[in-house]
PDB file with one MODEL, atoms N, CA, C and O in Angstrom:
MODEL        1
ATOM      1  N   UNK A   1      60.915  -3.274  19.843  1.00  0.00           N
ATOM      2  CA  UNK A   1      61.778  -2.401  19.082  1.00  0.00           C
ATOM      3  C   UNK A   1      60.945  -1.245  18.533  1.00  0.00           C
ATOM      4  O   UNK A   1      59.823  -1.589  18.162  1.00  0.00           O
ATOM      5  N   UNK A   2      61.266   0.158  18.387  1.00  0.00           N
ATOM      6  CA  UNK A   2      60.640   0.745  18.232  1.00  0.00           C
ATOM      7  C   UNK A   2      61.173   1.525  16.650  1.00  0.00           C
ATOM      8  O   UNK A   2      62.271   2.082  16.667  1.00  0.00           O
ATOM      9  N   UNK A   3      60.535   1.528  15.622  1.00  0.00           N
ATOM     10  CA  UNK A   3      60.194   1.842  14.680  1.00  0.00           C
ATOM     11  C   UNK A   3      60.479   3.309  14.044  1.00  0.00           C
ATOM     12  O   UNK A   3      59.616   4.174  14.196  1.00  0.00           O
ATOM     13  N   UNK A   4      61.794   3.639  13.262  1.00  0.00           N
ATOM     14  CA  UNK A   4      61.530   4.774  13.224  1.00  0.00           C
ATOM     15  C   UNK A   4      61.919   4.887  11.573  1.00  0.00           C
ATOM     16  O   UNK A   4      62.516   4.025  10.928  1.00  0.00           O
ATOM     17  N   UNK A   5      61.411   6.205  11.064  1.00  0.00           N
ATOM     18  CA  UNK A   5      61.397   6.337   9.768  1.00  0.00           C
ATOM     19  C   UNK A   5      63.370   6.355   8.913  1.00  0.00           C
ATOM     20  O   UNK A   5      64.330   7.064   9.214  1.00  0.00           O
ATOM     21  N   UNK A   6      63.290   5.671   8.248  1.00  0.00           N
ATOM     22  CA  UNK A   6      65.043   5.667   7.938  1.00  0.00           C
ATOM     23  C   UNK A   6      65.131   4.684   8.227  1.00  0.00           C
ATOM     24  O   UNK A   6      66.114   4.380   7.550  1.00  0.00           O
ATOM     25  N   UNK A   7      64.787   3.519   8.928  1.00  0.00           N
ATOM     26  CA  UNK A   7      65.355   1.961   9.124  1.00  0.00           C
ATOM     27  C   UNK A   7      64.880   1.447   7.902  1.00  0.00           C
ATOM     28  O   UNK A   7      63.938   2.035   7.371  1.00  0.00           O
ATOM     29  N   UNK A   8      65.671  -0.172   7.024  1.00  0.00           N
ATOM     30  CA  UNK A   8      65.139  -1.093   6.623  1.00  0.00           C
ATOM     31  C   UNK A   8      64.090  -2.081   7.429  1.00  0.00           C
ATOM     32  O   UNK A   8      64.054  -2.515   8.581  1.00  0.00           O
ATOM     33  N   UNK A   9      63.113  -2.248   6.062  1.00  0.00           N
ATOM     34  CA  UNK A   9      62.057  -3.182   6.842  1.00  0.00           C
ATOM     35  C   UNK A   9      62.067  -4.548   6.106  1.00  0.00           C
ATOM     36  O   UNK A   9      62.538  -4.415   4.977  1.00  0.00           O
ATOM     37  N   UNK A  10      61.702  -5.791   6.387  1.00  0.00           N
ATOM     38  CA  UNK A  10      60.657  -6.690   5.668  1.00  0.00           C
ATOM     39  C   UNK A  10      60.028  -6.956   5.639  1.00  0.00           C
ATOM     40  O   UNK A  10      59.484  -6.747   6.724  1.00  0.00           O
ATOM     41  N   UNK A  11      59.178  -7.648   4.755  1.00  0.00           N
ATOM     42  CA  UNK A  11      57.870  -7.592   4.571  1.00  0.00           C
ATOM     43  C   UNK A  11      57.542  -9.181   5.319  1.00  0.00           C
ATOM     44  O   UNK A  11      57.675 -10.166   4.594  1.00  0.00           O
ATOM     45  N   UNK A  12      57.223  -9.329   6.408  1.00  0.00           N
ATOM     46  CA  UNK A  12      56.428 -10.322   6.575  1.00  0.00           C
ATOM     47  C   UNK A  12      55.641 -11.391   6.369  1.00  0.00           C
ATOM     48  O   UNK A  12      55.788 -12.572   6.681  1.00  0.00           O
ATOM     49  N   UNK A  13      54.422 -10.577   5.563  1.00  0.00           N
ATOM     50  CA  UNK A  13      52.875 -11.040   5.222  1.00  0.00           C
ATOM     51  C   UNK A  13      52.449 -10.305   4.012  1.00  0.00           C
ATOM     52  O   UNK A  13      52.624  -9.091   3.915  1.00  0.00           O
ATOM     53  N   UNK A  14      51.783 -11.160   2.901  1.00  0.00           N
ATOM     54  CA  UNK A  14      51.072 -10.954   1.619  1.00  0.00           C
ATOM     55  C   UNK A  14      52.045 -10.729   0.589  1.00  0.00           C
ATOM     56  O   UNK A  14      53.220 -10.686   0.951  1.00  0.00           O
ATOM     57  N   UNK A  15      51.776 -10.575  -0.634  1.00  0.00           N
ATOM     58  CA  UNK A  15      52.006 -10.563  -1.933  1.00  0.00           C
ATOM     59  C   UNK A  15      54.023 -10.528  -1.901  1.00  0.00           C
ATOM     60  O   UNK A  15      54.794 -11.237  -2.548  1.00  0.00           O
ATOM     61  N   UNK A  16      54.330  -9.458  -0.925  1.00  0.00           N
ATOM     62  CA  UNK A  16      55.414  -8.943  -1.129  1.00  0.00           C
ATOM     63  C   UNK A  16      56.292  -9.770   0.196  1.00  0.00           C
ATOM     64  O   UNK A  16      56.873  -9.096   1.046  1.00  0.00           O
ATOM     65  N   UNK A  17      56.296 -10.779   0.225  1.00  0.00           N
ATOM     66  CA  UNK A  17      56.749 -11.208   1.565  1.00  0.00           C
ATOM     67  C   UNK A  17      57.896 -11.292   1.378  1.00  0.00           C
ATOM     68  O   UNK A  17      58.079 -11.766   0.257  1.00  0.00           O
ATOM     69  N   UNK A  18      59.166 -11.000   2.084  1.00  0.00           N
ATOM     70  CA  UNK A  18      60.473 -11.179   2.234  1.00  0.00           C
ATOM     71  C   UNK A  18      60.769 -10.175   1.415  1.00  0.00           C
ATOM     72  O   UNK A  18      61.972 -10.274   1.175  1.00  0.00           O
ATOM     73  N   UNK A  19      60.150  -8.922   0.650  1.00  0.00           N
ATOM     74  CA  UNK A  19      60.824  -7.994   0.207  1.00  0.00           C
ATOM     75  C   UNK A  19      61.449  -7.094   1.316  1.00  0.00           C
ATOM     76  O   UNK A  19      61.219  -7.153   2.524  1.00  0.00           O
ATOM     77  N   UNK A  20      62.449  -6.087   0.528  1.00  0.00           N
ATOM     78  CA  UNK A  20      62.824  -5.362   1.547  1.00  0.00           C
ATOM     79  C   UNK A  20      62.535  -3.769   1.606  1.00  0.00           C
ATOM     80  O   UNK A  20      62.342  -3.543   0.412  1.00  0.00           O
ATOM     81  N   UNK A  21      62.411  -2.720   2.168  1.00  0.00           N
ATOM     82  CA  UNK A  21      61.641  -1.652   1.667  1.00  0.00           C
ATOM     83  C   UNK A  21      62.515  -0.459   2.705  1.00  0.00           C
ATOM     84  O   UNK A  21      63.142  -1.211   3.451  1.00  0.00           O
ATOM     85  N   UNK A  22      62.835   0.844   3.083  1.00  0.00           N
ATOM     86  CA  UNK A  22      62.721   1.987   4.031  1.00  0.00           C
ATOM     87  C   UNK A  22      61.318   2.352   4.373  1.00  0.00           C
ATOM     88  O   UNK A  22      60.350   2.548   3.638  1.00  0.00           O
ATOM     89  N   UNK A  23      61.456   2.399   5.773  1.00  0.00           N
ATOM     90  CA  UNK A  23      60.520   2.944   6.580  1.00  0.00           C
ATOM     91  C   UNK A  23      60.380   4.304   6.426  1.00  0.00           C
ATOM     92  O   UNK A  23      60.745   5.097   7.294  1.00  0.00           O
ATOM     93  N   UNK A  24      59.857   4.642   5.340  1.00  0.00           N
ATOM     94  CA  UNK A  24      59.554   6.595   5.638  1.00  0.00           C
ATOM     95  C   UNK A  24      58.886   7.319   6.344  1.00  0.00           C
ATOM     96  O   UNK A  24      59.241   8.472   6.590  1.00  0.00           O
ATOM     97  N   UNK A  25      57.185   6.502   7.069  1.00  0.00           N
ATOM     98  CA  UNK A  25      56.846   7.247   7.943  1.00  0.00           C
ATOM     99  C   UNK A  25      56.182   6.589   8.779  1.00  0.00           C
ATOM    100  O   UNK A  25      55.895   5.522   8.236  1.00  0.00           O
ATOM    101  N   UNK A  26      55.742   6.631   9.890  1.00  0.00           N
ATOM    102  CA  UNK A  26      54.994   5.578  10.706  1.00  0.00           C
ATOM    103  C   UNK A  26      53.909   6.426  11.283  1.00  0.00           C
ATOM    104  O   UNK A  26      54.075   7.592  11.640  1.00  0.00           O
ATOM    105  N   UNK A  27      52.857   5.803  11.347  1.00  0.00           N
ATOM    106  CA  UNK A  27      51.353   6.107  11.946  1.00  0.00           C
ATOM    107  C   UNK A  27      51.628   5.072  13.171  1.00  0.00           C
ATOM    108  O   UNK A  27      52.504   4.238  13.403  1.00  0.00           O
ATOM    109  N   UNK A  28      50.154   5.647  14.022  1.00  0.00           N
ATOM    110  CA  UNK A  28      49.914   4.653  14.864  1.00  0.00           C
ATOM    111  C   UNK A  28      49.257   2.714  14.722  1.00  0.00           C
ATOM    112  O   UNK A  28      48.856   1.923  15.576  1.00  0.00           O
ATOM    113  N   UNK A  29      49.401   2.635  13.534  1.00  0.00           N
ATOM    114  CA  UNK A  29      48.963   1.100  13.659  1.00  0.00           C
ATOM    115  C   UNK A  29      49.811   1.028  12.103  1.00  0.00           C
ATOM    116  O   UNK A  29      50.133  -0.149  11.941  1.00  0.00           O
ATOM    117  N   UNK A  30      50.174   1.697  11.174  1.00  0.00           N
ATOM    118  CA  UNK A  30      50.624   1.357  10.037  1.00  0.00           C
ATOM    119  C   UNK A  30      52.216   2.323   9.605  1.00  0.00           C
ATOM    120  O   UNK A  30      52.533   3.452   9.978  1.00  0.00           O
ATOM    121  N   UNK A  31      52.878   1.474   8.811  1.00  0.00           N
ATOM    122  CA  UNK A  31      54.214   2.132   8.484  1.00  0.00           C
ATOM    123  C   UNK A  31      53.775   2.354   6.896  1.00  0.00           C
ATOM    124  O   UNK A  31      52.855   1.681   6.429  1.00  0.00           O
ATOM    125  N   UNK A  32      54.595   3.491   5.965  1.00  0.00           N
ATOM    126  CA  UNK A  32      54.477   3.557   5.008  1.00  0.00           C
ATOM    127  C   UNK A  32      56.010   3.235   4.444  1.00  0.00           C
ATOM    128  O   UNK A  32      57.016   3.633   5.030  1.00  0.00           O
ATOM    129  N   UNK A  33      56.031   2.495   3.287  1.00  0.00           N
ATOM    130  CA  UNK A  33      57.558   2.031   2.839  1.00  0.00           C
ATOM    131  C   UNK A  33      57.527   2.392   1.575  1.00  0.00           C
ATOM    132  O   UNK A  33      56.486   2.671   0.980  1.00  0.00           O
ATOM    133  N   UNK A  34      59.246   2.425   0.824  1.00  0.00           N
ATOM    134  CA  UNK A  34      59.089   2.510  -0.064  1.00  0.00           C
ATOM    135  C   UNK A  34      60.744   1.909  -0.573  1.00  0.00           C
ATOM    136  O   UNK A  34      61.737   2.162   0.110  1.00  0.00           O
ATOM    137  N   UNK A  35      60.812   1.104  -1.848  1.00  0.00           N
ATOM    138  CA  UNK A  35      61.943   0.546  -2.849  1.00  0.00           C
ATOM    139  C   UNK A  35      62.794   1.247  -3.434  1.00  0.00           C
ATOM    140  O   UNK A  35      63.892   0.774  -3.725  1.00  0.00           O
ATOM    141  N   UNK A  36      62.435   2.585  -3.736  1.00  0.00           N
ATOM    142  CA  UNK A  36      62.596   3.322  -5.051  1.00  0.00           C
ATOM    143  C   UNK A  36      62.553   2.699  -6.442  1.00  0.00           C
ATOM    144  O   UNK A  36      62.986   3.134  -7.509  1.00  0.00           O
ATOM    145  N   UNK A  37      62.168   2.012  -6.263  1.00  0.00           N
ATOM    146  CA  UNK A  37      61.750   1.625  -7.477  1.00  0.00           C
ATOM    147  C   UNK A  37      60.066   1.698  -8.263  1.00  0.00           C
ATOM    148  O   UNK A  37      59.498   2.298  -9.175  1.00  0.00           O
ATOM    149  N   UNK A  38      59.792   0.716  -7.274  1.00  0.00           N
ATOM    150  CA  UNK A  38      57.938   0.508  -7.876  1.00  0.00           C
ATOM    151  C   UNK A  38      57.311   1.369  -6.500  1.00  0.00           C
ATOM    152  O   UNK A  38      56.205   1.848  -6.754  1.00  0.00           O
ATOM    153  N   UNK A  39      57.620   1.548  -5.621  1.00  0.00           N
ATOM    154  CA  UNK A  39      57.087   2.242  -4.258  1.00  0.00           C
ATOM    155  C   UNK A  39      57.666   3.205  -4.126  1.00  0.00           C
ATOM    156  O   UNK A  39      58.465   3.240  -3.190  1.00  0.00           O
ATOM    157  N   UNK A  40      57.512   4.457  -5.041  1.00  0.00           N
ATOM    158  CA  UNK A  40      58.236   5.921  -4.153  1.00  0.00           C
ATOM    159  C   UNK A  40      57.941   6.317  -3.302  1.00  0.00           C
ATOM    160  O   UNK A  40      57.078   5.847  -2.561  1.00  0.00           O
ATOM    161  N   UNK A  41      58.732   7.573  -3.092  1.00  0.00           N
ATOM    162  CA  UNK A  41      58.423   8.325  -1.870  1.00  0.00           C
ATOM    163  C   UNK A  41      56.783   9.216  -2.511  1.00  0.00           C
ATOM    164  O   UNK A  41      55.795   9.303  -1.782  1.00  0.00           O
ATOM    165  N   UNK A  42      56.806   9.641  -3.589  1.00  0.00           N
ATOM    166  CA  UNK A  42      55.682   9.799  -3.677  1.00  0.00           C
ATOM    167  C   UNK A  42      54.437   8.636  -3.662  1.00  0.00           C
ATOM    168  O   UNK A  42      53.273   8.878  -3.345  1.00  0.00           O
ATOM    169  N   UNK A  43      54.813   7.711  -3.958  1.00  0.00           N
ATOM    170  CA  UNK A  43      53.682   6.950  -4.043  1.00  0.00           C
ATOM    171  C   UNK A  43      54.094   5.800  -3.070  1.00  0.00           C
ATOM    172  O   UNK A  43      54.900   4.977  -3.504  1.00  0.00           O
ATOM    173  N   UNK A  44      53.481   5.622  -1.420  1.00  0.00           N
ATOM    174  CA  UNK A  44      54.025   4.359  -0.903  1.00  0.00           C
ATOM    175  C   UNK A  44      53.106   4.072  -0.521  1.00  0.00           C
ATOM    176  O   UNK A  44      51.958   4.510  -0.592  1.00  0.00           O
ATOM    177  N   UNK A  45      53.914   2.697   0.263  1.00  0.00           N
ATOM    178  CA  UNK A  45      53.101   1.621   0.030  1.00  0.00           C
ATOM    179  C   UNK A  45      52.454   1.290   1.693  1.00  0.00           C
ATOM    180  O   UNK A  45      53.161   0.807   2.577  1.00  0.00           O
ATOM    181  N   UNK A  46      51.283   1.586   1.845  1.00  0.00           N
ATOM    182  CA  UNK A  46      50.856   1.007   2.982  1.00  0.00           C
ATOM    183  C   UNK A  46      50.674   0.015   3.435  1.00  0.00           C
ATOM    184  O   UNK A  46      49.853  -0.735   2.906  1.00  0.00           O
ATOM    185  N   UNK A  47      51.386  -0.379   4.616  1.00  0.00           N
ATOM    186  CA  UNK A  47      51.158  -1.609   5.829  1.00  0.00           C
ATOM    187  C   UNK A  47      50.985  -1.647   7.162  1.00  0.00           C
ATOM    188  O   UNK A  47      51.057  -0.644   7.872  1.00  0.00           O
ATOM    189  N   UNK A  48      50.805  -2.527   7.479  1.00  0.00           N
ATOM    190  CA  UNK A  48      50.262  -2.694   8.856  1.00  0.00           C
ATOM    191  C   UNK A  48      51.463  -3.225   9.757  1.00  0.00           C
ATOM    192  O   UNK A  48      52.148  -4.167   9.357  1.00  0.00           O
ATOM    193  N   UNK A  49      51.674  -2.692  10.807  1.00  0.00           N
ATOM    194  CA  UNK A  49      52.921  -2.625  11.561  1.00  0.00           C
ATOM    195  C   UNK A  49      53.202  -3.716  11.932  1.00  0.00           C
ATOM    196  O   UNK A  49      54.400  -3.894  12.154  1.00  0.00           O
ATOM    197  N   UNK A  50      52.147  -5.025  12.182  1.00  0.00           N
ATOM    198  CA  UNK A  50      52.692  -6.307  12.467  1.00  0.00           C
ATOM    199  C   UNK A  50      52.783  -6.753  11.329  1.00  0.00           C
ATOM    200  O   UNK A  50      52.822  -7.968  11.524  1.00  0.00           O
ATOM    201  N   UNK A  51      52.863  -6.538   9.941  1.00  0.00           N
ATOM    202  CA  UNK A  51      53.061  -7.574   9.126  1.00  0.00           C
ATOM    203  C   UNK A  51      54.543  -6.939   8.602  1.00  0.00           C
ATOM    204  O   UNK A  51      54.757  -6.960   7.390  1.00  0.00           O
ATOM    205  N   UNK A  52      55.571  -6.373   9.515  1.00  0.00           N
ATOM    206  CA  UNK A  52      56.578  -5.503   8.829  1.00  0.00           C
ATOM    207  C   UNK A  52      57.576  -6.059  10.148  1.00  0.00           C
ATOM    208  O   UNK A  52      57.072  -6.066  11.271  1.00  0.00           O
ATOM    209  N   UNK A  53      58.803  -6.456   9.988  1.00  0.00           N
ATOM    210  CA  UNK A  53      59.660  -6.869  10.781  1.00  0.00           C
ATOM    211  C   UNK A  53      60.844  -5.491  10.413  1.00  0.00           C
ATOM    212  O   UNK A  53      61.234  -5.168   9.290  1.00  0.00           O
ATOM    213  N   UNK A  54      61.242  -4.833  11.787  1.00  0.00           N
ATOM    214  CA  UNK A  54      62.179  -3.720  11.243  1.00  0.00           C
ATOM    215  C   UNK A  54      63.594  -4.469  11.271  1.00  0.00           C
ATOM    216  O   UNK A  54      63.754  -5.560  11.817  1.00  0.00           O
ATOM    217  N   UNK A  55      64.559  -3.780  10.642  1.00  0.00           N
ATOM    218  CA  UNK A  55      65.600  -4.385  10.678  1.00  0.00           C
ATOM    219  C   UNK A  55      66.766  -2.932  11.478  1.00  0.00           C
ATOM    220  O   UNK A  55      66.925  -1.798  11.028  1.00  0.00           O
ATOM    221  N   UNK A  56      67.294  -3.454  12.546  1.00  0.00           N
ATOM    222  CA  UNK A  56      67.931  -2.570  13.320  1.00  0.00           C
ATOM    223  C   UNK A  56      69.001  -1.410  12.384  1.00  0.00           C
ATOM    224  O   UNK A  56      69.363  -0.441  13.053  1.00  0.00           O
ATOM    225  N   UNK A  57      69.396  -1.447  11.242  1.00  0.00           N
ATOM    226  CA  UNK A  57      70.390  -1.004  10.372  1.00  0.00           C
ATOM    227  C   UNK A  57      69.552   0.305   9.310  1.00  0.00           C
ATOM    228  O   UNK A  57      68.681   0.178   8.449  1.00  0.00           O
ATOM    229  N   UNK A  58      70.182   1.386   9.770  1.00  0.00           N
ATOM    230  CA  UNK A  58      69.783   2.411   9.793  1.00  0.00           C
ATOM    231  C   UNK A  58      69.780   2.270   8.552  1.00  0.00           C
ATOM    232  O   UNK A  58      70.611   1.452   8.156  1.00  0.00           O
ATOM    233  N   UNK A  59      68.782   3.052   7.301  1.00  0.00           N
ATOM    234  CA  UNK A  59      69.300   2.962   5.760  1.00  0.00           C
ATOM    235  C   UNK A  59      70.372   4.538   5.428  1.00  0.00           C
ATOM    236  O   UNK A  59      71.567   4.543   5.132  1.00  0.00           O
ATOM    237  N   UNK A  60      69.596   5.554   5.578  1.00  0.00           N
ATOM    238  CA  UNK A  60      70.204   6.713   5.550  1.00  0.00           C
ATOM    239  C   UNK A  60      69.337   7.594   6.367  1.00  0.00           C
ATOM    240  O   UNK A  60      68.266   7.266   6.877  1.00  0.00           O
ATOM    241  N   UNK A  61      70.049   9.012   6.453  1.00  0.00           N
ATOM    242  CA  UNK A  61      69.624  10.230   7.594  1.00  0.00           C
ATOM    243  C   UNK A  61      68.316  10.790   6.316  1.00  0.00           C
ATOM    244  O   UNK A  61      67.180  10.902   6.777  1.00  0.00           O
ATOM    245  N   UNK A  62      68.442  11.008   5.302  1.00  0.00           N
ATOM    246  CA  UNK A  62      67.658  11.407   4.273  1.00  0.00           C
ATOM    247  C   UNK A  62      66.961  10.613   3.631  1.00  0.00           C
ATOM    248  O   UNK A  62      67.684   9.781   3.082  1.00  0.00           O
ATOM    249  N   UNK A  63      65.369  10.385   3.327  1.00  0.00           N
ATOM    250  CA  UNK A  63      64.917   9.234   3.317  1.00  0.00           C
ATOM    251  C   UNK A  63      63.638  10.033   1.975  1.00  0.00           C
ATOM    252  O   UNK A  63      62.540   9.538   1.722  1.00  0.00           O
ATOM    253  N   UNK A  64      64.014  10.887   1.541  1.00  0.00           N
ATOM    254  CA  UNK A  64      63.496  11.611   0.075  1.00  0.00           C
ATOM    255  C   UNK A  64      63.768  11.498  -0.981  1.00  0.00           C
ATOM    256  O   UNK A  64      63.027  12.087  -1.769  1.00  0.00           O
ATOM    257  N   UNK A  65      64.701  10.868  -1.445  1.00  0.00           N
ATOM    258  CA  UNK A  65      65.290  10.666  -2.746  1.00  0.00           C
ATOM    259  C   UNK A  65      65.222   9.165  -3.034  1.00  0.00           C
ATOM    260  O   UNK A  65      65.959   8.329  -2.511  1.00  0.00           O
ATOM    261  N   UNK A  66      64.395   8.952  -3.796  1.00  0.00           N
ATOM    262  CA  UNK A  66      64.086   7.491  -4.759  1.00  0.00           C
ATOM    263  C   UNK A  66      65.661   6.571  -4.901  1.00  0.00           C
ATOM    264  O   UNK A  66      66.133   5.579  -4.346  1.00  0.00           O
ATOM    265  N   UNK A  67      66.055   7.407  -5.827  1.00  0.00           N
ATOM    266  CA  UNK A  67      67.685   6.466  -6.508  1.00  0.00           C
ATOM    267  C   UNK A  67      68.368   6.115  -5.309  1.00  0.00           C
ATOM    268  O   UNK A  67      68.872   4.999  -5.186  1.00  0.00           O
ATOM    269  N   UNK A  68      68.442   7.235  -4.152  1.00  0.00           N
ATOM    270  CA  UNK A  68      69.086   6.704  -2.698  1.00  0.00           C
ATOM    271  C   UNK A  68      68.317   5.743  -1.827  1.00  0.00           C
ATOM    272  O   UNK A  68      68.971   5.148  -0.971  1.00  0.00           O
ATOM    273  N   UNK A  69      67.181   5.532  -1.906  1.00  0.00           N
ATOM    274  CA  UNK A  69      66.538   4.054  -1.620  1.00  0.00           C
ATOM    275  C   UNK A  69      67.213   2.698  -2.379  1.00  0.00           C
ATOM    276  O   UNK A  69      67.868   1.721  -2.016  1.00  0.00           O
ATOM    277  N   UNK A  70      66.690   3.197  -3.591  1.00  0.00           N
ATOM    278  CA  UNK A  70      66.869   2.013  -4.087  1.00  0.00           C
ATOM    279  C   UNK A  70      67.994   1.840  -4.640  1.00  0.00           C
ATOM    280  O   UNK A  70      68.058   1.288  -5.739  1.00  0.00           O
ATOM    281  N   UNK A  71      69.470   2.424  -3.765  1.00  0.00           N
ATOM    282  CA  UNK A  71      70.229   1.768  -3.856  1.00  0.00           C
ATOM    283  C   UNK A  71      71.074   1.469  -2.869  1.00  0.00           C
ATOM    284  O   UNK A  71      72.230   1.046  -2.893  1.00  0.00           O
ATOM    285  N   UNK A  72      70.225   1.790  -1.847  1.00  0.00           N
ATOM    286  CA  UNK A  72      70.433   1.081  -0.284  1.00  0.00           C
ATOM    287  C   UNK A  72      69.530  -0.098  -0.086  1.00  0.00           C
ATOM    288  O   UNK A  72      69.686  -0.691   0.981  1.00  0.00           O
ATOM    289  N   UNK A  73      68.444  -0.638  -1.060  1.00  0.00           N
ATOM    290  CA  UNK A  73      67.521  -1.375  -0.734  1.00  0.00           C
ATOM    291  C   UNK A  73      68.548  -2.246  -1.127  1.00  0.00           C
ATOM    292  O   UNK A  73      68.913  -3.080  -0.299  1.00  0.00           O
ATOM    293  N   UNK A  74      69.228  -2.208  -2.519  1.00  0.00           N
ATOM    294  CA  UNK A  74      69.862  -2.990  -3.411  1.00  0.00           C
ATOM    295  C   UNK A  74      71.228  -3.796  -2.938  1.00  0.00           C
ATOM    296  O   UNK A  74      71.683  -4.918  -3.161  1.00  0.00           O
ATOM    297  N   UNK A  75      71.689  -2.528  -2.093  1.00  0.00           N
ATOM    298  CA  UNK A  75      73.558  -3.216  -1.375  1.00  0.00           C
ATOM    299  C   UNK A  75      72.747  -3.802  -0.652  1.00  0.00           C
ATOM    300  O   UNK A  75      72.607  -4.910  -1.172  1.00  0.00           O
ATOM    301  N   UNK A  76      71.655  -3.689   0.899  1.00  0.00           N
ATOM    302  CA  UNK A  76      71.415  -4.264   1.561  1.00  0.00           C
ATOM    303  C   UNK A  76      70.846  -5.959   1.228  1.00  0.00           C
ATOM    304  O   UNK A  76      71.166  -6.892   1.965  1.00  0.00           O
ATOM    305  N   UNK A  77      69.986  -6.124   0.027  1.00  0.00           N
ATOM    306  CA  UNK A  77      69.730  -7.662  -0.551  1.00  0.00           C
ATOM    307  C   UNK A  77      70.900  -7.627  -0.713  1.00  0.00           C
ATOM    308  O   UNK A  77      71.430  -8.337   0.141  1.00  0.00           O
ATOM    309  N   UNK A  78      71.633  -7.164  -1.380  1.00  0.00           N
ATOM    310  CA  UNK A  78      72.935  -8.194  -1.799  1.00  0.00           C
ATOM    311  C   UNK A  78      74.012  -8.319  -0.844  1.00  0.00           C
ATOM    312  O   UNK A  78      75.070  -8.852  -1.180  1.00  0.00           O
ATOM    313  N   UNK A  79      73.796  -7.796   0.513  1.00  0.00           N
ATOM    314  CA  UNK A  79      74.439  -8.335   1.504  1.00  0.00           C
ATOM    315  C   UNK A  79      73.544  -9.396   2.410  1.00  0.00           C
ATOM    316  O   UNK A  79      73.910 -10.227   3.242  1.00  0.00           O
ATOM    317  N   UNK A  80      72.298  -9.063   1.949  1.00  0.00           N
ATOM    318  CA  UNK A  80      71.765 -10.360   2.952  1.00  0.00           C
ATOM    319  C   UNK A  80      71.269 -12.147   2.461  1.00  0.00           C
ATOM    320  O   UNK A  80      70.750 -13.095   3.049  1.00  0.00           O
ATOM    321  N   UNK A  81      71.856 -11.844   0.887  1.00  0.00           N
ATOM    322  CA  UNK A  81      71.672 -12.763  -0.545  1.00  0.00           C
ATOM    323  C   UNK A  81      70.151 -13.048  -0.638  1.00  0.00           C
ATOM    324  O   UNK A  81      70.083 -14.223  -0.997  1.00  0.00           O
ATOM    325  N   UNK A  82      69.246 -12.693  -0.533  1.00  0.00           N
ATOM    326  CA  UNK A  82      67.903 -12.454  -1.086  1.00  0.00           C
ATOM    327  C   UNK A  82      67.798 -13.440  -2.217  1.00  0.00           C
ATOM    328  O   UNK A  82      66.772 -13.494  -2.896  1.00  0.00           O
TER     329      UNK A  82
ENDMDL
END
């Protein structure tokens, strides 16, 4: 599956496992995510592309605005009961 910035991700592996995050930008071996909450768009959070499972469900076309993360991060847990 190929990886693109605007999908939901989860977290796989370490501290944050089973969180859920937007894919804002992808490098060649690492994705950068972010909650809007504790992980903005200014400040995200680096990982490594195998420890990140994408989830096929687009979050939004605009992937810059904090409050619109994190409140697509938010319907999406509470549709997947987290």
């Amino acid at each position: 599956m190929r990886i693109r910035p605007g999908m939901f991700a989860k977290s796989k592996a370490g501290r944050d496992k089973d969180c859920i995050y937007v894919i804002i930008c992808v490098n060649d071996d690492y994705v950068y995510l972010a909650d809007g909450k504790k992980w903005t768009v200014c400040h995200l959070k680096k990982k490594n592309k195998r420890h990140v499972q994408p989830i096929c469900r687009p979050c939004c076309e605009t992937v810059t605005d904090d409050e619109k993360i994190f409140k697509a991060v938010r319907e999406f847990a509470r549709g997947q009961d987290c």
